[in-house]
PyMOL Python script that loads the backbone (N, CA, C, O; Angstrom):
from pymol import cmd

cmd.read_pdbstr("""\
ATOM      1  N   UNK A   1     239.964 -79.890  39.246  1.00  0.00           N
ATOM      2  CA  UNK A   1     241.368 -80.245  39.276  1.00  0.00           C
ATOM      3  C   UNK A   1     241.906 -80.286  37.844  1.00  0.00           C
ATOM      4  O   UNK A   1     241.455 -81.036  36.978  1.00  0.00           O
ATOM      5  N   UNK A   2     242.990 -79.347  37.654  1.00  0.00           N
ATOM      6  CA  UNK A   2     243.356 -79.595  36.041  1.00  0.00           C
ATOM      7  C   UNK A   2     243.901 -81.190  35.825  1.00  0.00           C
ATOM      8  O   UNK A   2     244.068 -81.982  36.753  1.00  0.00           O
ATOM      9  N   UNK A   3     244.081 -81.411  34.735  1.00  0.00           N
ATOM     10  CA  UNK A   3     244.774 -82.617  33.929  1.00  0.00           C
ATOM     11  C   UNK A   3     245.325 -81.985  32.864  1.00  0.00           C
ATOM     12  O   UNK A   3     244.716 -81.133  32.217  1.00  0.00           O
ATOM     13  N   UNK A   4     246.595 -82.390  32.599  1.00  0.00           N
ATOM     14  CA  UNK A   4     247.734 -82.702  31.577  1.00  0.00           C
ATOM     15  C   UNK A   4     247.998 -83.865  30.967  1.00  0.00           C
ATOM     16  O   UNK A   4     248.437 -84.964  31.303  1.00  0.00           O
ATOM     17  N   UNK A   5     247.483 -83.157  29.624  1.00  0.00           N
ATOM     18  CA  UNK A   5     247.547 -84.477  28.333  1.00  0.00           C
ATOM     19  C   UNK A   5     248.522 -83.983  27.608  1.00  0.00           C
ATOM     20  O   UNK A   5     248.574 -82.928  26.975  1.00  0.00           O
ATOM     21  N   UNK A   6     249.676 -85.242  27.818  1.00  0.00           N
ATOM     22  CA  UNK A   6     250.413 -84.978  26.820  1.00  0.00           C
ATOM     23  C   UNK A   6     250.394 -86.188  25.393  1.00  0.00           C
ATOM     24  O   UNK A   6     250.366 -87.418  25.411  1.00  0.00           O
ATOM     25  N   UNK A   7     250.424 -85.117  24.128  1.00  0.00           N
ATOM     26  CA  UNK A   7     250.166 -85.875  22.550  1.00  0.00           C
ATOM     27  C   UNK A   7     251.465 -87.124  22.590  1.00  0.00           C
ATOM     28  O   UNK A   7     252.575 -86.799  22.168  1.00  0.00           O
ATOM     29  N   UNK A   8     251.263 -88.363  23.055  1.00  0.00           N
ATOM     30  CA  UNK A   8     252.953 -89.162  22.294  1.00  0.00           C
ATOM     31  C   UNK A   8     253.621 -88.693  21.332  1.00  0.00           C
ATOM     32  O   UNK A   8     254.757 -88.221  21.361  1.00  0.00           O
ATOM     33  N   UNK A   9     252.943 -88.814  20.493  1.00  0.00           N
ATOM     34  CA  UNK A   9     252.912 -88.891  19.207  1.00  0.00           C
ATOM     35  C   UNK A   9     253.551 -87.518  18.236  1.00  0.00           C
ATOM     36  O   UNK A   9     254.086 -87.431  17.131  1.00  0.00           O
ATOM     37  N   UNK A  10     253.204 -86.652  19.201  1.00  0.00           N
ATOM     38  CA  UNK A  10     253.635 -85.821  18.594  1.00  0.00           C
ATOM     39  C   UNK A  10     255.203 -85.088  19.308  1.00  0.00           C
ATOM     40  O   UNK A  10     256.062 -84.391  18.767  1.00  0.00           O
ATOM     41  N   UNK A  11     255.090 -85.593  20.676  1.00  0.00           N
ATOM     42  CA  UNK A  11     256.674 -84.964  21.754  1.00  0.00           C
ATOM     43  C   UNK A  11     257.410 -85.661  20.938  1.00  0.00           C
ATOM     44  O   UNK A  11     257.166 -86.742  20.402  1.00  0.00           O
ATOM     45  N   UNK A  12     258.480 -84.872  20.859  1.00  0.00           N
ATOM     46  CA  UNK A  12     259.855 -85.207  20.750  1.00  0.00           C
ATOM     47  C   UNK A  12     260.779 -85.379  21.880  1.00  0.00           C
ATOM     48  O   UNK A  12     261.974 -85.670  21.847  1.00  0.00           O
ATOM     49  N   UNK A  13     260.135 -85.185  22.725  1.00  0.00           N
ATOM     50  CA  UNK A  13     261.088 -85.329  24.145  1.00  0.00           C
ATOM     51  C   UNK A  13     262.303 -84.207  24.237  1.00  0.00           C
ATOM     52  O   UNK A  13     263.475 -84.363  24.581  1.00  0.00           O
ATOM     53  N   UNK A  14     261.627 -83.068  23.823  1.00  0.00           N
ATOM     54  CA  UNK A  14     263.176 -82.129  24.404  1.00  0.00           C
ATOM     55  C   UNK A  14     263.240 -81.488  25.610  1.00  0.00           C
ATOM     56  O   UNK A  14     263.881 -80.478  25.898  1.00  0.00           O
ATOM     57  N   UNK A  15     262.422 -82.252  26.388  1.00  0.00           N
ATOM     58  CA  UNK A  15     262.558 -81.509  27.870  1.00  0.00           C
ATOM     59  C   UNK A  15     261.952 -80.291  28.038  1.00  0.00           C
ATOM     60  O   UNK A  15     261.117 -80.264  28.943  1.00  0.00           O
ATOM     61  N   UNK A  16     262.125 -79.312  27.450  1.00  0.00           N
ATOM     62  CA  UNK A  16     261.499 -77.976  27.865  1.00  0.00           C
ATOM     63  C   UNK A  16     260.360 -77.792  28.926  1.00  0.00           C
ATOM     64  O   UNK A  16     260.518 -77.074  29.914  1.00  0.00           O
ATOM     65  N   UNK A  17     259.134 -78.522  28.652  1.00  0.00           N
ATOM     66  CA  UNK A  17     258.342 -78.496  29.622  1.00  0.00           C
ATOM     67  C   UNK A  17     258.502 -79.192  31.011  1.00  0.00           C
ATOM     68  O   UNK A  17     258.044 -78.826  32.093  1.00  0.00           O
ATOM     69  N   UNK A  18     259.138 -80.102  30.766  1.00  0.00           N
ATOM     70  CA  UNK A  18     260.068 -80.644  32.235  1.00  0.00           C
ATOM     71  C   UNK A  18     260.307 -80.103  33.001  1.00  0.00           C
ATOM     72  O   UNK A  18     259.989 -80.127  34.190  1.00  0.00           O
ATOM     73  N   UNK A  19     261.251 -79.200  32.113  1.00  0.00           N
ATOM     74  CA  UNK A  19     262.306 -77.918  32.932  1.00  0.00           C
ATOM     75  C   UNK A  19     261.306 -76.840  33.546  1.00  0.00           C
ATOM     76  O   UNK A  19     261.150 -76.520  34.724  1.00  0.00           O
ATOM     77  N   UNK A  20     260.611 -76.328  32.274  1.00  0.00           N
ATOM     78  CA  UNK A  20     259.418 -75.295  32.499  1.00  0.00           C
ATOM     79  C   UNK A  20     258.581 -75.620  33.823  1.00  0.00           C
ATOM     80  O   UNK A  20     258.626 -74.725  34.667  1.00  0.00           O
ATOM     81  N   UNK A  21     257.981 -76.516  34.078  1.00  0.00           N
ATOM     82  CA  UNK A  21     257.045 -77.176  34.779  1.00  0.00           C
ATOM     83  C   UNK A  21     257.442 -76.487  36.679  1.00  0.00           C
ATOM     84  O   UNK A  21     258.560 -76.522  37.194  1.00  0.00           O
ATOM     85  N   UNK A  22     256.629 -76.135  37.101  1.00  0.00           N
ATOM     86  CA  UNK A  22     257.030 -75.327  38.703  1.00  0.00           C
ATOM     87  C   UNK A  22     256.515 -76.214  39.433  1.00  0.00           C
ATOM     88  O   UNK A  22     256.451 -75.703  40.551  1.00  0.00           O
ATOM     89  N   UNK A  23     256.064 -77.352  39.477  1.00  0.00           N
ATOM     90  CA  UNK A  23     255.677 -78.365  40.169  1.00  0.00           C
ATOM     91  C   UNK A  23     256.233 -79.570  39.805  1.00  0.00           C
ATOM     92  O   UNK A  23     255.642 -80.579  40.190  1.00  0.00           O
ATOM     93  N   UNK A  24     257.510 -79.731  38.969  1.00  0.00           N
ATOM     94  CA  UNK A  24     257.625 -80.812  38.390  1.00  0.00           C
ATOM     95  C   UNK A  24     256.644 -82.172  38.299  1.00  0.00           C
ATOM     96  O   UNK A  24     256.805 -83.316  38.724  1.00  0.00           O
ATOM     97  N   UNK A  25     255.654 -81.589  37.620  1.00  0.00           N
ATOM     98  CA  UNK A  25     254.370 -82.600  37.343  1.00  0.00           C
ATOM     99  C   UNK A  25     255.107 -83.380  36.320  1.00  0.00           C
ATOM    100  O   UNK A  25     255.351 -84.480  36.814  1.00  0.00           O
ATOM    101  N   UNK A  26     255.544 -83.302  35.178  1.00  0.00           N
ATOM    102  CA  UNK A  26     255.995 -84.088  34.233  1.00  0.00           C
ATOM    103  C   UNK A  26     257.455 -84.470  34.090  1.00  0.00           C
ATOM    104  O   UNK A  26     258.355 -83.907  34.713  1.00  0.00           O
ATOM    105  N   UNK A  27     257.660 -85.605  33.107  1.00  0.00           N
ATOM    106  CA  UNK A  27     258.879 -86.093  33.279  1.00  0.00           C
ATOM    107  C   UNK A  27     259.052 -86.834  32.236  1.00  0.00           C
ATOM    108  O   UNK A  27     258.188 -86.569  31.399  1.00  0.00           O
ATOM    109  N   UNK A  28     259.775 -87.648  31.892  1.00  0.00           N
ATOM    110  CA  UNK A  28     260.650 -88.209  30.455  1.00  0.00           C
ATOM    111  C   UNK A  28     259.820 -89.634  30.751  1.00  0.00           C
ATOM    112  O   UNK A  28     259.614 -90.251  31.797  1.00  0.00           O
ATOM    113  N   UNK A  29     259.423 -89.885  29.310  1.00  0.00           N
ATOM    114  CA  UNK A  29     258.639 -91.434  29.722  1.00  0.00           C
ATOM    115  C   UNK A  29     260.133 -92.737  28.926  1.00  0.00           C
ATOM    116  O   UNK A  29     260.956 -92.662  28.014  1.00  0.00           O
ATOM    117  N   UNK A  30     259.826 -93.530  29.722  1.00  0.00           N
ATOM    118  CA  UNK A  30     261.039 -94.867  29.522  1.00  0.00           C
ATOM    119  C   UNK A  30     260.450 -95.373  28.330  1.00  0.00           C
ATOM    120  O   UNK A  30     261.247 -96.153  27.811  1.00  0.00           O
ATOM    121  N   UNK A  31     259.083 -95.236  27.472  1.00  0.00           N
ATOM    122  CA  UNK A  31     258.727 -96.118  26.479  1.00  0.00           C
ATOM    123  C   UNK A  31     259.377 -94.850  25.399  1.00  0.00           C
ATOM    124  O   UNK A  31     259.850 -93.771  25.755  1.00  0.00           O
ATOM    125  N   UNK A  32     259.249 -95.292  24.214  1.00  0.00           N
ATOM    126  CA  UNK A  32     259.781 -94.994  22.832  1.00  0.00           C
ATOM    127  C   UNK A  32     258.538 -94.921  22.238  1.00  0.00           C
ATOM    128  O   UNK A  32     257.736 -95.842  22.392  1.00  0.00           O
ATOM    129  N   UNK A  33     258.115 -93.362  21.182  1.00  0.00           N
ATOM    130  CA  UNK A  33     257.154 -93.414  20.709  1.00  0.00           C
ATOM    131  C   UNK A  33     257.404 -93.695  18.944  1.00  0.00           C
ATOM    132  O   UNK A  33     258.436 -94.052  18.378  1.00  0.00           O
ATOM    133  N   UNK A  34     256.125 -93.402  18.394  1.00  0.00           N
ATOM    134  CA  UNK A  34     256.478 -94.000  16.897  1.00  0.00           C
ATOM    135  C   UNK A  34     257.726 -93.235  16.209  1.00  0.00           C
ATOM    136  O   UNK A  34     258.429 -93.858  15.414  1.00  0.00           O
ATOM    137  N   UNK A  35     258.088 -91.438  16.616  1.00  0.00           N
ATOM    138  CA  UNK A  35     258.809 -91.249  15.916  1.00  0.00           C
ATOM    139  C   UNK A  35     260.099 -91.686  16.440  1.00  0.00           C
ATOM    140  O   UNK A  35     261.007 -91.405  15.659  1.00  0.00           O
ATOM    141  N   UNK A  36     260.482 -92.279  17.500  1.00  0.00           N
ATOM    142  CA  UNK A  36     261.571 -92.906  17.981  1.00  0.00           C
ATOM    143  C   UNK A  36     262.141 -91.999  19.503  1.00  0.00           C
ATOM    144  O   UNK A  36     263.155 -92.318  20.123  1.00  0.00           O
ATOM    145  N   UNK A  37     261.335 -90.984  19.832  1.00  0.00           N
ATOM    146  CA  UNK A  37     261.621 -90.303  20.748  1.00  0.00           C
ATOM    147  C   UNK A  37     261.229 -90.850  22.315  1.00  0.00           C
ATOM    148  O   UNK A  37     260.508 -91.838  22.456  1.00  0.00           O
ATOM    149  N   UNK A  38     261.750 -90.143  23.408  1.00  0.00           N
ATOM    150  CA  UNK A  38     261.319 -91.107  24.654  1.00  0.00           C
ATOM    151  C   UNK A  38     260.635 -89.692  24.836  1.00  0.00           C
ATOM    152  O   UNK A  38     261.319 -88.795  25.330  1.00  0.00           O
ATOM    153  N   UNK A  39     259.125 -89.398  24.409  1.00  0.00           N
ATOM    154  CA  UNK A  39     258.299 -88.353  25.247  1.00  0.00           C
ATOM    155  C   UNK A  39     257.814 -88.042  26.767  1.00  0.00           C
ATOM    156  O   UNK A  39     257.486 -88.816  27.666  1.00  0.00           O
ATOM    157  N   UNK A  40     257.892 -86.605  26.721  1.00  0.00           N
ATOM    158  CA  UNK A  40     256.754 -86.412  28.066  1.00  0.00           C
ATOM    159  C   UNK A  40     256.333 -87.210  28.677  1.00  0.00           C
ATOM    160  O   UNK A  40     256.265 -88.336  28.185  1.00  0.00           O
ATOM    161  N   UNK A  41     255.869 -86.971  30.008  1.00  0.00           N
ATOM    162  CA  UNK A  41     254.741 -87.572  30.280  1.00  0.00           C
ATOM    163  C   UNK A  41     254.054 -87.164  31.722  1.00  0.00           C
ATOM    164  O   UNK A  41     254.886 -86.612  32.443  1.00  0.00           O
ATOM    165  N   UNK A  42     252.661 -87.299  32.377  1.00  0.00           N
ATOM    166  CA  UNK A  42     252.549 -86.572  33.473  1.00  0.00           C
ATOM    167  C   UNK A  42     253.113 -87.596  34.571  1.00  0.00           C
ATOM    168  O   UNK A  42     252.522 -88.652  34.798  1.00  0.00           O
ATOM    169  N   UNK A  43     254.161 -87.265  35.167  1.00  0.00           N
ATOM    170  CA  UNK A  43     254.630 -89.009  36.352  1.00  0.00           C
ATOM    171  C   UNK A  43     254.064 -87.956  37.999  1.00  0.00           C
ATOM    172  O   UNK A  43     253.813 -88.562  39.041  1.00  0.00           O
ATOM    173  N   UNK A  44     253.993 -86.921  37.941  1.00  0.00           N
ATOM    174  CA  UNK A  44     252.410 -86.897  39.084  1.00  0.00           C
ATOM    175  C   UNK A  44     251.571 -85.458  39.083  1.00  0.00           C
ATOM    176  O   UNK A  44     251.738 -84.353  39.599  1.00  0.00           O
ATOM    177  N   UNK A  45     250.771 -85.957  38.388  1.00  0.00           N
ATOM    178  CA  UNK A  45     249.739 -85.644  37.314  1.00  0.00           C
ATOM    179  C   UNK A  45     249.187 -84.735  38.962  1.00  0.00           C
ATOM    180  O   UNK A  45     249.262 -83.506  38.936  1.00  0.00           O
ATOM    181  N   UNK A  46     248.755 -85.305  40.061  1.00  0.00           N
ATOM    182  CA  UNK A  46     248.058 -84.696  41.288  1.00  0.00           C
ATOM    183  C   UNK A  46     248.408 -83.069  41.962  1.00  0.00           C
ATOM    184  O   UNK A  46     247.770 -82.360  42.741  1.00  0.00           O
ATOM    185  N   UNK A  47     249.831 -82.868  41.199  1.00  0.00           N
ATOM    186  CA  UNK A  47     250.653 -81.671  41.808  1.00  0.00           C
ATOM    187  C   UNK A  47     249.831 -80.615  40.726  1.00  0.00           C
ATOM    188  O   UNK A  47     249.583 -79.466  41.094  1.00  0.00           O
ATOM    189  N   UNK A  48     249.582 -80.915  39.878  1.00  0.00           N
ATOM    190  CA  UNK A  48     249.279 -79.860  38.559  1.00  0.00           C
ATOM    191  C   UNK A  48     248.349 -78.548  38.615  1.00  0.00           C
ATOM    192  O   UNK A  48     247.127 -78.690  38.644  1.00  0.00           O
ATOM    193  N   UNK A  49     248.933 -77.271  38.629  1.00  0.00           N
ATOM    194  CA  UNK A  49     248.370 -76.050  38.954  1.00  0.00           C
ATOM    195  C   UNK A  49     247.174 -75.685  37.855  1.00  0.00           C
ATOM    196  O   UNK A  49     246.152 -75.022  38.034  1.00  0.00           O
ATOM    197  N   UNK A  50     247.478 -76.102  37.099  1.00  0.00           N
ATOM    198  CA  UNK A  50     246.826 -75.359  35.947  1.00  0.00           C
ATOM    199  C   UNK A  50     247.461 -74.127  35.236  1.00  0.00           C
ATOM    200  O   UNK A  50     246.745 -73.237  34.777  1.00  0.00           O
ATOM    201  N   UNK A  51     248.227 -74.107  35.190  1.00  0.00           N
ATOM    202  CA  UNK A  51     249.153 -72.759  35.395  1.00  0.00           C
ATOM    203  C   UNK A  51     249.320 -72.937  33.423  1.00  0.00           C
ATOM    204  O   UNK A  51     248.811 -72.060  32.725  1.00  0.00           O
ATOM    205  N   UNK A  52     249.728 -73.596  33.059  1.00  0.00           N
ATOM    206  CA  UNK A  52     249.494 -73.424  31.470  1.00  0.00           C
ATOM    207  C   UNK A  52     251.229 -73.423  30.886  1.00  0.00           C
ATOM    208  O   UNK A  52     251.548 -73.821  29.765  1.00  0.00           O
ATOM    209  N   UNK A  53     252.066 -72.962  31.776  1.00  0.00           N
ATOM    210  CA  UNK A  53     253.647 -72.819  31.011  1.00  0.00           C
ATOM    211  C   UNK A  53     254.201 -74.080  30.433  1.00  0.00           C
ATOM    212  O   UNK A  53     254.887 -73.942  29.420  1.00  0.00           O
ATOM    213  N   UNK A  54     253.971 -75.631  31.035  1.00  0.00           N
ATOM    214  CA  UNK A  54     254.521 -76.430  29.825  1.00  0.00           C
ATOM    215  C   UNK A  54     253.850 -76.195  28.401  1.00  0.00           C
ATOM    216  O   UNK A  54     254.500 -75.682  27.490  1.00  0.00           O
ATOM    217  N   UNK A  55     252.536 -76.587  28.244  1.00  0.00           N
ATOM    218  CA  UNK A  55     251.716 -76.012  27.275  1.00  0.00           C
ATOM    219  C   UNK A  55     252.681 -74.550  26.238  1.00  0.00           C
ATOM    220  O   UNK A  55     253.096 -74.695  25.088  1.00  0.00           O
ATOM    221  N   UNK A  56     252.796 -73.436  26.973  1.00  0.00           N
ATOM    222  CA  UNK A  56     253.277 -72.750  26.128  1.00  0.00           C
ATOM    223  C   UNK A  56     254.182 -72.492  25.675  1.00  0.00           C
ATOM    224  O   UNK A  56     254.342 -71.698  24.749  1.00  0.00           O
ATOM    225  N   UNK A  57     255.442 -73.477  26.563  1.00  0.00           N
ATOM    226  CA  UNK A  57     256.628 -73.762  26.167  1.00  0.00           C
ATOM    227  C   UNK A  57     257.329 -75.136  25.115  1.00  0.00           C
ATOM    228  O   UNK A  57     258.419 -75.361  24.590  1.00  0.00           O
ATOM    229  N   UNK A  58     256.155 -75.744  25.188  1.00  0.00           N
ATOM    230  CA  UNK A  58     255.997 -76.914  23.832  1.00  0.00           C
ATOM    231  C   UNK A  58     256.567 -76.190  22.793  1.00  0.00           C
ATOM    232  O   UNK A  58     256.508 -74.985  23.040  1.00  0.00           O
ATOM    233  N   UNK A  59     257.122 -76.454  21.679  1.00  0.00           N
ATOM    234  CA  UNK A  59     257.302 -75.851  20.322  1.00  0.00           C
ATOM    235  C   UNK A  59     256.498 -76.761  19.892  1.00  0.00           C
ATOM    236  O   UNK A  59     255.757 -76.262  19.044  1.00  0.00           O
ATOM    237  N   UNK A  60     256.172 -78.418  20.152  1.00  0.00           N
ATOM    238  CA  UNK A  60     255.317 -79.191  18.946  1.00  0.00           C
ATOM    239  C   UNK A  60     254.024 -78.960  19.334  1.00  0.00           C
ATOM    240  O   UNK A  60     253.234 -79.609  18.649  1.00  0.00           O
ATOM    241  N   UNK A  61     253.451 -78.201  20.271  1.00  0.00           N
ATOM    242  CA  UNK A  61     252.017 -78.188  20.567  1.00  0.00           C
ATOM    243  C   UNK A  61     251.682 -79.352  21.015  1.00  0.00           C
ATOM    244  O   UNK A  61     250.622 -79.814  20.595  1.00  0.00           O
ATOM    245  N   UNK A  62     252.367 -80.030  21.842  1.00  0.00           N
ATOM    246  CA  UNK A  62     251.955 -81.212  22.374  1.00  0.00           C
ATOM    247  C   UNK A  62     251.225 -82.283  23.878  1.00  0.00           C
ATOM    248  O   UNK A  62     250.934 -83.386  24.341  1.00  0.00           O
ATOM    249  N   UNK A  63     251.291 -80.696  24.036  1.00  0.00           N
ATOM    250  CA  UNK A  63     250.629 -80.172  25.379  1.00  0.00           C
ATOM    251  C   UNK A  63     248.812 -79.964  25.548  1.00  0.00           C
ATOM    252  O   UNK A  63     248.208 -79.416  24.626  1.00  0.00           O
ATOM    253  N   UNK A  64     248.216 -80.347  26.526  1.00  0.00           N
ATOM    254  CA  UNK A  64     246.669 -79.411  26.756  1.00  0.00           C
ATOM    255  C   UNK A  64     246.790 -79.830  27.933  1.00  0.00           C
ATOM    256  O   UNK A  64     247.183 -80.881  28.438  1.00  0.00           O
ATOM    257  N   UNK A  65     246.390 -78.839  28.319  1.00  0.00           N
ATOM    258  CA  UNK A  65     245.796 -78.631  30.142  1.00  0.00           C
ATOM    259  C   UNK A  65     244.371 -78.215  30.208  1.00  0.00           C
ATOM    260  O   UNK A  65     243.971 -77.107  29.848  1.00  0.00           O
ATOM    261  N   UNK A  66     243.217 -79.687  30.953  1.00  0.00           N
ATOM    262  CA  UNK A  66     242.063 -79.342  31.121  1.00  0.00           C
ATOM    263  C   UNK A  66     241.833 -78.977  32.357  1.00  0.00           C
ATOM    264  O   UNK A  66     242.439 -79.677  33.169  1.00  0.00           O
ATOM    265  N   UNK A  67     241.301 -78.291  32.730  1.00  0.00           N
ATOM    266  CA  UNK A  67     240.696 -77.335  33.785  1.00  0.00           C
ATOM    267  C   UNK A  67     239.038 -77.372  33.849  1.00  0.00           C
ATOM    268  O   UNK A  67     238.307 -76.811  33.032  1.00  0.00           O
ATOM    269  N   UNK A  68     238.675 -78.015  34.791  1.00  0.00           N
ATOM    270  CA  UNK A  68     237.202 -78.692  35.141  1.00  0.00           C
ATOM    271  C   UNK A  68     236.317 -77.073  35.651  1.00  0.00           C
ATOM    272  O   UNK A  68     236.704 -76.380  36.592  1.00  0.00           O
ATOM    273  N   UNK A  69     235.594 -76.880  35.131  1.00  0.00           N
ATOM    274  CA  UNK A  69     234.844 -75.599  35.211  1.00  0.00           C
ATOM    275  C   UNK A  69     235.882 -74.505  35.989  1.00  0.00           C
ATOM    276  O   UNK A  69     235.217 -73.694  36.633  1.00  0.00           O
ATOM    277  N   UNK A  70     237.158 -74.305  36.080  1.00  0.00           N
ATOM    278  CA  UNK A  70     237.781 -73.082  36.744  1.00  0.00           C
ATOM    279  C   UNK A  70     238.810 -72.543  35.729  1.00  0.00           C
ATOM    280  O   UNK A  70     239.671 -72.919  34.933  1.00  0.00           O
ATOM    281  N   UNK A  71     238.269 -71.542  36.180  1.00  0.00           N
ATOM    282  CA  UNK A  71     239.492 -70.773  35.540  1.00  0.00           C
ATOM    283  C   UNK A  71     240.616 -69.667  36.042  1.00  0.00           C
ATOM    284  O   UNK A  71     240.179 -68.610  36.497  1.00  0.00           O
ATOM    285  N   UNK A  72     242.015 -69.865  35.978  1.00  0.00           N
ATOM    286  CA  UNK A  72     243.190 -69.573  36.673  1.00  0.00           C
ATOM    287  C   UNK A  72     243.245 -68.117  36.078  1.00  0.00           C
ATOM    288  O   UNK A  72     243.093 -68.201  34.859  1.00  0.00           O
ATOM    289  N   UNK A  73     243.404 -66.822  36.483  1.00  0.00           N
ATOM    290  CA  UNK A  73     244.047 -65.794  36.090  1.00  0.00           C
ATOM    291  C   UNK A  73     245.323 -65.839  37.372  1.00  0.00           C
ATOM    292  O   UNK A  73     244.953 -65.883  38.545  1.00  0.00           O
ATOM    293  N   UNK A  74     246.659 -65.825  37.068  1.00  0.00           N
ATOM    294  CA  UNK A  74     247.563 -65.422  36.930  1.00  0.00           C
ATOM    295  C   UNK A  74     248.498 -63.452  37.061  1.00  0.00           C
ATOM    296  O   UNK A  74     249.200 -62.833  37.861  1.00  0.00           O
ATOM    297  N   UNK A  75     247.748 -63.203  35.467  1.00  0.00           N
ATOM    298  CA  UNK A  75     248.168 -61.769  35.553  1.00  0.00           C
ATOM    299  C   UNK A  75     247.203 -60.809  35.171  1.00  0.00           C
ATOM    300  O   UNK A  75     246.165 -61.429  35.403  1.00  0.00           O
ATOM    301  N   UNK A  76     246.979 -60.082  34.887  1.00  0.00           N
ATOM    302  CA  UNK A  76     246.028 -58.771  35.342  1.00  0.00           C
ATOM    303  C   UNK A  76     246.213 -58.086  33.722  1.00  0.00           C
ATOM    304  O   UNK A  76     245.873 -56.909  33.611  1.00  0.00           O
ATOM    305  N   UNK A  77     246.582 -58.585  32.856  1.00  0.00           N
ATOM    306  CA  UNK A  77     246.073 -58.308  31.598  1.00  0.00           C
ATOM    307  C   UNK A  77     245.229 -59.175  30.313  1.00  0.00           C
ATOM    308  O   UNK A  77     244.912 -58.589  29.278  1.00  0.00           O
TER     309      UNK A  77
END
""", "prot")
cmd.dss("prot")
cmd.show_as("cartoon", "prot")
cmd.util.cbc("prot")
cmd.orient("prot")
């Protein structure tokens, strides 16, 4: 079953992966992190494909998606 870790510390909270997200696994967290932003966060973590697009739609790299011995191909290159 994948898991989505998202960095606090490092989101800025601009939504993108929110939006990105095809399962709406993630969502805006109500706490405030150190740089003053309300980050990411997984609010249901159980829907999560493994699919990788919040991850690559991060600009801060604040994203990882673990994937327990499987691996997802998608597309054919």
């Amino acid at each position: 079953m994948p898991r989505v870790q998202v960095d606090r510390d490092r989101c800025k909270g601009c939504e993108l992966c929110v939006r990105a997200c095809p399962q709406k696994v993630l969502g805006i967290s109500p706490r405030i992190n150190f740089k003053g932003y309300f980050p990411a966060e997984p609010s249901r973590p159980e829907l999560c494909l493994g699919c990788r697009i919040c991850a690559v739609t991060c600009p801060d790299v604040a994203i990882e998606i673990a994937v327990h011995g499987c691996r997802y191909n998608y597309f054919d290159y």
